[in-house]
N, CA, C, O and CB atoms as a CASP TS submission, in Angstrom:
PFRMAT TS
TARGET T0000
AUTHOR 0000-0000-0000
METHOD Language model
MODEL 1
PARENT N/A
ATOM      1  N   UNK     1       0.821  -1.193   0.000  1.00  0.00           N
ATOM      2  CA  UNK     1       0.000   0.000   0.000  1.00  0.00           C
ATOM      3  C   UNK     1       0.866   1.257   0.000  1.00  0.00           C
ATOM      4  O   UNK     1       0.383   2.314  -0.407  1.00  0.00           O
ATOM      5  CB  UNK     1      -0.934  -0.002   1.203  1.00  0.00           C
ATOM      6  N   UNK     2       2.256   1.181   0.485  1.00  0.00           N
ATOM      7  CA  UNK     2       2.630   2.546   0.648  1.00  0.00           C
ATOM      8  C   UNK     2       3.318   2.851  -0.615  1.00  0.00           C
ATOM      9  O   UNK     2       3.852   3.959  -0.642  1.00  0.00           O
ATOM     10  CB  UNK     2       3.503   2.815   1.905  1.00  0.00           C
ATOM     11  N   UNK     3       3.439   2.041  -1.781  1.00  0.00           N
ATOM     12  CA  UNK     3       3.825   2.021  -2.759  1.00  0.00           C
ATOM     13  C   UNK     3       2.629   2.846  -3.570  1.00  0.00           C
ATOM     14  O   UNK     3       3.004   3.806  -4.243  1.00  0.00           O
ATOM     15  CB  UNK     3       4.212   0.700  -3.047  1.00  0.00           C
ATOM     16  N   UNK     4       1.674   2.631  -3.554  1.00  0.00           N
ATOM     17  CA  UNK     4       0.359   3.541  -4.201  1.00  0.00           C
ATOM     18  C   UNK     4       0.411   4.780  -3.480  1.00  0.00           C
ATOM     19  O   UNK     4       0.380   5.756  -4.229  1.00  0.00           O
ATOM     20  CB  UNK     4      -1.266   2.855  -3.981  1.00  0.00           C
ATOM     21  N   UNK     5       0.487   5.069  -2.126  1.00  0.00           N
ATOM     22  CA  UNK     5       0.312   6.430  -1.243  1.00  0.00           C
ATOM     23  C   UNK     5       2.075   6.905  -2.427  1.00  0.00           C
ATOM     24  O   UNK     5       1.865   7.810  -3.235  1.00  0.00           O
ATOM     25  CB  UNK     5       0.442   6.162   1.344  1.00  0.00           C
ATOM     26  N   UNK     6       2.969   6.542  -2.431  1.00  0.00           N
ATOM     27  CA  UNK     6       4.464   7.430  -2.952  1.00  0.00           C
ATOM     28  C   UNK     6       4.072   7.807  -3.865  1.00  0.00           C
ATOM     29  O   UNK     6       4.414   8.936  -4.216  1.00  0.00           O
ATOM     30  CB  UNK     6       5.882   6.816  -3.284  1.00  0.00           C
ATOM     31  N   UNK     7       3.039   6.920  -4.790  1.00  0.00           N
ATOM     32  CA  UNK     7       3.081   7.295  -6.000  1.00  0.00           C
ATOM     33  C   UNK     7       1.727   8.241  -6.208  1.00  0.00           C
ATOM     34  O   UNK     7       1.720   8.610  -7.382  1.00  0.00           O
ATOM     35  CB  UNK     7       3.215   6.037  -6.894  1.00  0.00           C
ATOM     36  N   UNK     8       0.932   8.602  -5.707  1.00  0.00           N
ATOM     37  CA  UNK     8      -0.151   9.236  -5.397  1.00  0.00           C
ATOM     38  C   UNK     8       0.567  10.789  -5.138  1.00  0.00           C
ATOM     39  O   UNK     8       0.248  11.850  -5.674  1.00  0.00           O
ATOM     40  CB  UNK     8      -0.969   8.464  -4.115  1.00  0.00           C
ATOM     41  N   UNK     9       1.731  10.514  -4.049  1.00  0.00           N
ATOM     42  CA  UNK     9       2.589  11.601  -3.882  1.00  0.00           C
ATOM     43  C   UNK     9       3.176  12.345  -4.856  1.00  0.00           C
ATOM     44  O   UNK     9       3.163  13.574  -4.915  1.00  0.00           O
ATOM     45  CB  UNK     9       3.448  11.272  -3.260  1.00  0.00           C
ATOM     46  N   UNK    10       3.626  11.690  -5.522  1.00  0.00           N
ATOM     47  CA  UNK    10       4.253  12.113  -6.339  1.00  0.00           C
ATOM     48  C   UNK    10       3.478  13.024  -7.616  1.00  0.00           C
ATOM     49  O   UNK    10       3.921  13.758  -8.500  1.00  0.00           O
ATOM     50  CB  UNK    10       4.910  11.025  -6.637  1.00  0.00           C
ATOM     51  N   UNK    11       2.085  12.573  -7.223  1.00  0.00           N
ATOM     52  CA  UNK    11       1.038  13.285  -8.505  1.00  0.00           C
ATOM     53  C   UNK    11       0.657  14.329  -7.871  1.00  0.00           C
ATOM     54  O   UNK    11       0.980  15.398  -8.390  1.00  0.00           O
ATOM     55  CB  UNK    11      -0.394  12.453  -9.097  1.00  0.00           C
ATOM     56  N   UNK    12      -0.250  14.389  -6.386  1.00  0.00           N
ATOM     57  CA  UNK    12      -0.120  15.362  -6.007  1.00  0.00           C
ATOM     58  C   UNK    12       0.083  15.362  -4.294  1.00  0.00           C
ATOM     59  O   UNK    12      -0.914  15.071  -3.634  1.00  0.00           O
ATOM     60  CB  UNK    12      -1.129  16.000  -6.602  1.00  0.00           C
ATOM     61  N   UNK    13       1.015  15.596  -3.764  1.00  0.00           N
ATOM     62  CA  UNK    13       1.445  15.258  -2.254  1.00  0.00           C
ATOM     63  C   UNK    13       0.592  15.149  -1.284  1.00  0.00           C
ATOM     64  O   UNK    13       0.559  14.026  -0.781  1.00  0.00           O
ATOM     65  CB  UNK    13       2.247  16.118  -1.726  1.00  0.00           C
ATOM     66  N   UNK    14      -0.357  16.198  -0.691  1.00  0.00           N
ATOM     67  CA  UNK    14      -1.290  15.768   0.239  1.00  0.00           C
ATOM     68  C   UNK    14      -2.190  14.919   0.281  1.00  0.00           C
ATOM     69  O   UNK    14      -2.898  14.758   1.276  1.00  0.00           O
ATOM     70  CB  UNK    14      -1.783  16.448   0.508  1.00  0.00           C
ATOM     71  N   UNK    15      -2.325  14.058  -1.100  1.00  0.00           N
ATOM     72  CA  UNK    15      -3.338  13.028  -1.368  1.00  0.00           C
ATOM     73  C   UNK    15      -2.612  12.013  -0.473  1.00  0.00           C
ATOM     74  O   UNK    15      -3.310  11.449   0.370  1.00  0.00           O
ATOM     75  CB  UNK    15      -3.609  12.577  -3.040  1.00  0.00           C
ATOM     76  N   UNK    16      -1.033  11.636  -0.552  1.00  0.00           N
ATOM     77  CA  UNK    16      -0.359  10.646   0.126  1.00  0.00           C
ATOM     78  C   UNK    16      -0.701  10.781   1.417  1.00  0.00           C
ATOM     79  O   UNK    16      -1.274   9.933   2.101  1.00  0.00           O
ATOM     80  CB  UNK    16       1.007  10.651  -0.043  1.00  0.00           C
ATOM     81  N   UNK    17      -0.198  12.311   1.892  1.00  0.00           N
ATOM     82  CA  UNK    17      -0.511  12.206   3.135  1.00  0.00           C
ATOM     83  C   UNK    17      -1.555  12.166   3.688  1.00  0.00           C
ATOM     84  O   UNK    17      -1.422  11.746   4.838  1.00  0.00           O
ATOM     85  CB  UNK    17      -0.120  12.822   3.598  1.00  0.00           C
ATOM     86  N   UNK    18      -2.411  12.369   3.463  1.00  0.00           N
ATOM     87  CA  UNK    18      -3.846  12.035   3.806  1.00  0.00           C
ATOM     88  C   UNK    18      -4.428  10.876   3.967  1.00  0.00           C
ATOM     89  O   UNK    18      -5.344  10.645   4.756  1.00  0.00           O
ATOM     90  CB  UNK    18      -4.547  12.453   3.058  1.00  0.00           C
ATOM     91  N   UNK    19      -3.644   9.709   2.832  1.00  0.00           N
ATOM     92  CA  UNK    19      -4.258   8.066   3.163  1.00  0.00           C
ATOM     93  C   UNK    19      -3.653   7.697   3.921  1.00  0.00           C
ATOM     94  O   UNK    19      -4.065   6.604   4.311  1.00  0.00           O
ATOM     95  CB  UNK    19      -4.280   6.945   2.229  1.00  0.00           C
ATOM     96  N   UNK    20      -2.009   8.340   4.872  1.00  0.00           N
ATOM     97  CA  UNK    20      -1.292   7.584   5.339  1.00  0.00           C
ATOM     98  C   UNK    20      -2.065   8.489   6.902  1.00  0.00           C
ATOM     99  O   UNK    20      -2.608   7.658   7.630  1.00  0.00           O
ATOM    100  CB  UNK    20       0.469   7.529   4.721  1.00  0.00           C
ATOM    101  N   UNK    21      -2.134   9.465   7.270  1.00  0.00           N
ATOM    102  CA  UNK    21      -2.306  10.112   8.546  1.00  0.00           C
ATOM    103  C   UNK    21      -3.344  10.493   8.849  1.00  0.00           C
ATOM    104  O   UNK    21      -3.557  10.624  10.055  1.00  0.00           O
ATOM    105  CB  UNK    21      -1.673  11.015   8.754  1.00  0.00           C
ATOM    106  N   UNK    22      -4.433  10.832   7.859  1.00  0.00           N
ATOM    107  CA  UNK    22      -5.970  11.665   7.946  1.00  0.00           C
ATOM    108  C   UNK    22      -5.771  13.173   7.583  1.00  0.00           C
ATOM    109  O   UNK    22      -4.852  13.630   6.903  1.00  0.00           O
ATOM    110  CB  UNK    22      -6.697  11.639   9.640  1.00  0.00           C
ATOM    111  N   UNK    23      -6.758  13.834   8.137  1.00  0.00           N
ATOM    112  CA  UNK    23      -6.768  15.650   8.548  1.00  0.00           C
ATOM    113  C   UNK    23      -5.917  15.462   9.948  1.00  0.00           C
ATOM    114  O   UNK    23      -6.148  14.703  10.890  1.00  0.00           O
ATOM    115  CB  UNK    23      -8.761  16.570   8.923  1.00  0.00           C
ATOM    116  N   UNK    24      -4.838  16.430   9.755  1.00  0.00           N
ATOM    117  CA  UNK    24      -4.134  15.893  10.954  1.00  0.00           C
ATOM    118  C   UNK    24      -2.994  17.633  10.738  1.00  0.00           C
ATOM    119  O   UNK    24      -3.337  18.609  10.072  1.00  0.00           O
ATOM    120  CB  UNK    24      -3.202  13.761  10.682  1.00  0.00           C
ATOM    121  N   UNK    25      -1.938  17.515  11.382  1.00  0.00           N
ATOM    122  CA  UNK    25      -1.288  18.319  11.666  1.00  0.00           C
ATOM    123  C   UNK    25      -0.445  18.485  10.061  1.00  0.00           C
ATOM    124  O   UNK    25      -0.174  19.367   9.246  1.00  0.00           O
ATOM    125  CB  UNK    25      -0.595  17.938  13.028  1.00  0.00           C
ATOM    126  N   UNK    26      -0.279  17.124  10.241  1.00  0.00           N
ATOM    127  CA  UNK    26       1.365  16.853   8.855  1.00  0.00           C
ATOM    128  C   UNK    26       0.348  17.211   7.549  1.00  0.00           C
ATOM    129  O   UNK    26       0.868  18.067   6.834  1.00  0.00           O
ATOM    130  CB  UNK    26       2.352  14.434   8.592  1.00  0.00           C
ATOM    131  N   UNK    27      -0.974  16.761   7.069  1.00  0.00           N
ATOM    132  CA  UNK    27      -1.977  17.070   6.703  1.00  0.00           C
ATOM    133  C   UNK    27      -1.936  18.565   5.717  1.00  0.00           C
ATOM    134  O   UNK    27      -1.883  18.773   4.505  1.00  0.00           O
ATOM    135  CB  UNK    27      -2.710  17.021   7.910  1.00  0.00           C
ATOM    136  N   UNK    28      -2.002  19.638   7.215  1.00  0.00           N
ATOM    137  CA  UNK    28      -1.780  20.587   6.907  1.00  0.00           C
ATOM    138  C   UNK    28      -0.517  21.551   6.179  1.00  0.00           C
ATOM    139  O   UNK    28      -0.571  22.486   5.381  1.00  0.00           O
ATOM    140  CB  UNK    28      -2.108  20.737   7.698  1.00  0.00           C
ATOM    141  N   UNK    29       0.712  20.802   6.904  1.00  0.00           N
ATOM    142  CA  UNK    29       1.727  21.466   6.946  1.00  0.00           C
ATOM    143  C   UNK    29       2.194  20.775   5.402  1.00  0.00           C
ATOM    144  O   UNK    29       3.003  21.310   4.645  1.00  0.00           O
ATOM    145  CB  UNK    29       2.632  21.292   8.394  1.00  0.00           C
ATOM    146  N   UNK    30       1.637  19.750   5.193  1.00  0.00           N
ATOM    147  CA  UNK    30       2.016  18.720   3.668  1.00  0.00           C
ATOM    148  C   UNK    30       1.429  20.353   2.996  1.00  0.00           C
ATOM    149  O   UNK    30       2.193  21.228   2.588  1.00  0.00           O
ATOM    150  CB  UNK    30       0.693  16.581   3.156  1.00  0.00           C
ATOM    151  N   UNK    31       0.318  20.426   3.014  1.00  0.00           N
ATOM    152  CA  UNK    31      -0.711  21.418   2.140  1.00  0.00           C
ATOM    153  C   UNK    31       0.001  22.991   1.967  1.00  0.00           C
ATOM    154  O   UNK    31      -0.112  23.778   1.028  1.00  0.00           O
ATOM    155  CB  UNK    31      -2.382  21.597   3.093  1.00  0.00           C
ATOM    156  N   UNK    32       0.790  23.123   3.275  1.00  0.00           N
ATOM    157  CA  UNK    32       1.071  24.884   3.414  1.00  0.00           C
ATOM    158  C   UNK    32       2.443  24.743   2.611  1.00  0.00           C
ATOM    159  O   UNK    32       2.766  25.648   1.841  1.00  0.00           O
ATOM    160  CB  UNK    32       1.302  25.716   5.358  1.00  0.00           C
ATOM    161  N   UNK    33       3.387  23.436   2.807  1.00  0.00           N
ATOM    162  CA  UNK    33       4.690  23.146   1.910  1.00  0.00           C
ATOM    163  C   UNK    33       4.608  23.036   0.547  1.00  0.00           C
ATOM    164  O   UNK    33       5.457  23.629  -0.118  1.00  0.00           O
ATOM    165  CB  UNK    33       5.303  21.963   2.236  1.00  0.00           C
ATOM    166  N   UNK    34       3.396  22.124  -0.237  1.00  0.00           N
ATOM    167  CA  UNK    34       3.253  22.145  -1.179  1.00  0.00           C
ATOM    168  C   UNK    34       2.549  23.244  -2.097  1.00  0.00           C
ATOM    169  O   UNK    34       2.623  23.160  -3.323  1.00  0.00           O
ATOM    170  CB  UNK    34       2.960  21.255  -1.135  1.00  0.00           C
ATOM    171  N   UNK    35       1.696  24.529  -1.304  1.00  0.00           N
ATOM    172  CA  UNK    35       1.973  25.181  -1.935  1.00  0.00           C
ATOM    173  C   UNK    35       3.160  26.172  -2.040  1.00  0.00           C
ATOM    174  O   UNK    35       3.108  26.942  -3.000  1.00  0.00           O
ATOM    175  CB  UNK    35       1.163  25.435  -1.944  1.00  0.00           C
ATOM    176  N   UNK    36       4.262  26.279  -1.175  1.00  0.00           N
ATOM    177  CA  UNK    36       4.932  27.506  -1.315  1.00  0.00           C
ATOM    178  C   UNK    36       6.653  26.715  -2.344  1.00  0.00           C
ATOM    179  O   UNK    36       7.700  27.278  -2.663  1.00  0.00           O
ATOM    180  CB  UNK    36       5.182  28.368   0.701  1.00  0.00           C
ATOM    181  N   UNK    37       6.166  25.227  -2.558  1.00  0.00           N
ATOM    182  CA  UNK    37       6.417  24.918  -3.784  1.00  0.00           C
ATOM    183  C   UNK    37       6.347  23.225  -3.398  1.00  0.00           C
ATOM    184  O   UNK    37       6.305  22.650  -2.310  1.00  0.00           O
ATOM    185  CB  UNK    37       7.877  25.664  -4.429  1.00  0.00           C
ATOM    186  N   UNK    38       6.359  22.544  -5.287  1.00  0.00           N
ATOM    187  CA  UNK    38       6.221  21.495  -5.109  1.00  0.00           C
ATOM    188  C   UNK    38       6.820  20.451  -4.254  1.00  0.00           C
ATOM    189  O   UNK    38       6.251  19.727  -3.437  1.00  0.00           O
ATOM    190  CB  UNK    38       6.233  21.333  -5.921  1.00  0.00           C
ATOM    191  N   UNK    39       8.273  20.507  -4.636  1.00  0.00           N
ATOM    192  CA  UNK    39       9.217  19.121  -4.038  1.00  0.00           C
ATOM    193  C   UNK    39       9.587  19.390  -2.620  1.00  0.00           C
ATOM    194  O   UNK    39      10.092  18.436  -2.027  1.00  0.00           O
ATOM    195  CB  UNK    39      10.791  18.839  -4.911  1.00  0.00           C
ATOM    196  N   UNK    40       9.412  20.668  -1.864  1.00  0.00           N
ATOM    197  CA  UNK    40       8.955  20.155  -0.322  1.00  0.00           C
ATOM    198  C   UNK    40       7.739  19.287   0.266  1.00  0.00           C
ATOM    199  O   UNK    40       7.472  18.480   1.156  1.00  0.00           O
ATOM    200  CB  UNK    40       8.750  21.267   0.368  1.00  0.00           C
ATOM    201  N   UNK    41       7.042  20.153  -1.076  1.00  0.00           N
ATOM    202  CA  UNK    41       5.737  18.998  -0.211  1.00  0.00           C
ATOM    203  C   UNK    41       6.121  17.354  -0.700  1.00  0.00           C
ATOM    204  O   UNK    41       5.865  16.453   0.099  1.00  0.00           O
ATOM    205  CB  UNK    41       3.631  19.409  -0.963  1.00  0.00           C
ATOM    206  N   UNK    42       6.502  17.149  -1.523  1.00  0.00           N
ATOM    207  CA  UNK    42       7.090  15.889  -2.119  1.00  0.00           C
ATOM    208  C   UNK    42       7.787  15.584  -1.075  1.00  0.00           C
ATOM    209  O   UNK    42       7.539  14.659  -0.301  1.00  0.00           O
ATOM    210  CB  UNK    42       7.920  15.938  -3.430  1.00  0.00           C
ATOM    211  N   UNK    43       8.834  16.473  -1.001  1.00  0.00           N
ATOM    212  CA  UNK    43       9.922  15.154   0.195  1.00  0.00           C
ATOM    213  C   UNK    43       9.259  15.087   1.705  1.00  0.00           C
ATOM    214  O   UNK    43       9.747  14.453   2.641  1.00  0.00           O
ATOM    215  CB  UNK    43      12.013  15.860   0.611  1.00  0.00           C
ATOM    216  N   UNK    44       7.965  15.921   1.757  1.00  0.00           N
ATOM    217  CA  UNK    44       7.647  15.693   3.153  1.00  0.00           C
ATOM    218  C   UNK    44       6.782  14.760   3.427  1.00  0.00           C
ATOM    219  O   UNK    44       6.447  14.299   4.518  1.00  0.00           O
ATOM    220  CB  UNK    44       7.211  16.720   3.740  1.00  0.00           C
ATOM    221  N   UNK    45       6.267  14.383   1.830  1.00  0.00           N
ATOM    222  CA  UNK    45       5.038  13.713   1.867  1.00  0.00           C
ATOM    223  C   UNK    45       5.802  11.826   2.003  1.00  0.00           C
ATOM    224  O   UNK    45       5.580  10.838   2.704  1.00  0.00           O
ATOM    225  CB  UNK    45       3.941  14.239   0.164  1.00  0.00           C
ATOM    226  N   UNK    46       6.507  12.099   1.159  1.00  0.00           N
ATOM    227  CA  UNK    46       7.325  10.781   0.741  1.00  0.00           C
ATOM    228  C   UNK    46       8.188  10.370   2.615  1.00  0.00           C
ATOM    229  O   UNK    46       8.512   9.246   3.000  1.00  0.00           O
ATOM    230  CB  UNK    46       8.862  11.359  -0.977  1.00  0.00           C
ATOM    231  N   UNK    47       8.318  11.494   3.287  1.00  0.00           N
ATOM    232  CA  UNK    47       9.227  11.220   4.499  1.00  0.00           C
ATOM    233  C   UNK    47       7.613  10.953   5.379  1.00  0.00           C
ATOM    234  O   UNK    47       7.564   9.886   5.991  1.00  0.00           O
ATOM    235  CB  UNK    47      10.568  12.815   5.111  1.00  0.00           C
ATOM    236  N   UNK    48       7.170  11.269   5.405  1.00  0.00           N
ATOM    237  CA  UNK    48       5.348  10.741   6.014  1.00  0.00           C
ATOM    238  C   UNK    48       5.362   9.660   6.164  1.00  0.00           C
ATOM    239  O   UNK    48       5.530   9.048   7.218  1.00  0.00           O
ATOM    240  CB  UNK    48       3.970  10.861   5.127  1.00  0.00           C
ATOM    241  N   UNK    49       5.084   9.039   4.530  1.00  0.00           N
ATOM    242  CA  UNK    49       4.937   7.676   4.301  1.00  0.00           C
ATOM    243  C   UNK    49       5.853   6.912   4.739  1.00  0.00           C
ATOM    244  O   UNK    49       5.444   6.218   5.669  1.00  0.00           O
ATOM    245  CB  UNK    49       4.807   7.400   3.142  1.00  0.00           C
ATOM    246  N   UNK    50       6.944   6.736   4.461  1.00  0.00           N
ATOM    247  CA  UNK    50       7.958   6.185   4.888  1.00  0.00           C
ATOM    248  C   UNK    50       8.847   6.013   6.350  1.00  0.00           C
ATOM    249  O   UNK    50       9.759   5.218   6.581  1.00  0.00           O
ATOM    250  CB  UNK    50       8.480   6.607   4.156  1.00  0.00           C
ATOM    251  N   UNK    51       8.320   6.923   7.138  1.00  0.00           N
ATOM    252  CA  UNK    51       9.139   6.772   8.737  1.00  0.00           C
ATOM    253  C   UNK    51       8.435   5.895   9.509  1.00  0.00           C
ATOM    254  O   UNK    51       8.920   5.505  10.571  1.00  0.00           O
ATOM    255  CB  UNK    51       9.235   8.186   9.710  1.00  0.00           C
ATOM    256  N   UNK    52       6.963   5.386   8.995  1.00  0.00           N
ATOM    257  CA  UNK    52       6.612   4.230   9.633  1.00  0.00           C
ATOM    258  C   UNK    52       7.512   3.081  10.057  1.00  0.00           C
ATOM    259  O   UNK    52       7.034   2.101  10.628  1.00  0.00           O
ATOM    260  CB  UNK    52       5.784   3.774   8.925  1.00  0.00           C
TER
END
């Protein structure tokens, strides 16, 4: 599954984080990173998924 959430990420980031955490804090901060540009929200989204 976390192979679909990276790659979900990668299309558009808070979608990942959202299947992996909910509405949640990281949620937000995925949303406020990815807009003030893409590949933070990417590497934050991808570091989400992955520190499980």
């Amino acid at each position: 599954m976390d192979v679909l959430r990276i790659i979900l990420s990668v299309i558009i980031p808070p979608v990942g984080v959202f299947l992996q955490v909910g509405i949640g804090l990281q949620f937000w901060l995925n949303i406020l990173l990815t807009l003030l540009g893409y590949f933070p929200g990417l590497i934050h989204a991808i570091w989400v998924i992955t520190r499980d």
